[in-house]
C-alpha positions as CSV (number, residue, x, y, z in Angstrom):
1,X,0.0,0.0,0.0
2,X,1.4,3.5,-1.2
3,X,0.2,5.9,1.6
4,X,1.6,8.8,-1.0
5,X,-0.9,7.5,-3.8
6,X,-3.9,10.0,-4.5
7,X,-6.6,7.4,-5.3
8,X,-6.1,5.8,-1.6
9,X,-6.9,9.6,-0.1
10,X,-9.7,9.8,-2.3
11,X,-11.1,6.6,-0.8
12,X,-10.1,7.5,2.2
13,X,-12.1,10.8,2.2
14,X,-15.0,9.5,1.2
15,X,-15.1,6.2,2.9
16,X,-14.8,7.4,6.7
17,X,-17.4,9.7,6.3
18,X,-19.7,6.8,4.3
19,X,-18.8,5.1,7.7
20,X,-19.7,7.5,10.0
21,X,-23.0,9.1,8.3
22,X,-25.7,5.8,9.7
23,X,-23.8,6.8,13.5
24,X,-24.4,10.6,12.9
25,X,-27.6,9.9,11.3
26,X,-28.8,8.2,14.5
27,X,-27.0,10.6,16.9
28,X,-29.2,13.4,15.2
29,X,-32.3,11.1,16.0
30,X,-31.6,11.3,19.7
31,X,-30.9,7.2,19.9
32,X,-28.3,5.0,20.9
33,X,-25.1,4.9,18.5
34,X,-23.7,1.5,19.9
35,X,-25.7,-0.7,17.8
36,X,-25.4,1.8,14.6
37,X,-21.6,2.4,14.8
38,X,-21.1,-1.7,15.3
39,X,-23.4,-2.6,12.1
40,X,-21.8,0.2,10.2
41,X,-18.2,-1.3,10.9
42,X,-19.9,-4.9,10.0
43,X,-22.6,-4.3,7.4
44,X,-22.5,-0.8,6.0
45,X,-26.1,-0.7,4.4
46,X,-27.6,-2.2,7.2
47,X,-26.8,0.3,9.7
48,X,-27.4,3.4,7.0
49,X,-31.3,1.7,6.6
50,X,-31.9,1.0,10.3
51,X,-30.4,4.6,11.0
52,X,-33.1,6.0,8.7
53,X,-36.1,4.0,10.3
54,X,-35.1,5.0,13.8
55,X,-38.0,7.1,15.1
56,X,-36.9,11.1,16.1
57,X,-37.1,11.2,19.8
58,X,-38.8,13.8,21.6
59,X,-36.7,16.7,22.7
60,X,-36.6,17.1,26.2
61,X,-36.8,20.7,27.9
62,X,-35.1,20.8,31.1
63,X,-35.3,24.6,31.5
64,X,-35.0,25.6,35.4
65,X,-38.5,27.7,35.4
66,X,-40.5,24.2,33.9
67,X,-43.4,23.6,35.9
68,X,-42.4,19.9,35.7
């Protein structure tokens, strides 16, 4: 492997972020990122499909004059 080779840094810039989009995709959505960032190492299109069907969690307002 020729770390000085252009083509390798071209995969290289758009692989890790290929890898990383399912994990930030279900960070966004307010779920765990264990699963995601385990099937994304494992079984790319598996984690960038369950990342999309992940529900969008509810945002939680913790501000200090809350009635709750």
């Amino acid at each position: 492997m020729d770390f000085s080779d252009p083509k390798f840094w071209a995969f290289i810039a758009f692989a890790v972020p290929g890898l990383l989009a399912p994990v930030a995709i279900a960070w966004w959505k307010g779920s765990g990122i264990g699963v995601i960032a385990l099937l994304s190492l494992v079984f790319w299109p598996g984690a960038l499909i369950l990342a999309l069907r992940l529900p969008r969690q509810p945002e939680k307002h913790t501000s200090w004059n809350s009635p709750h």
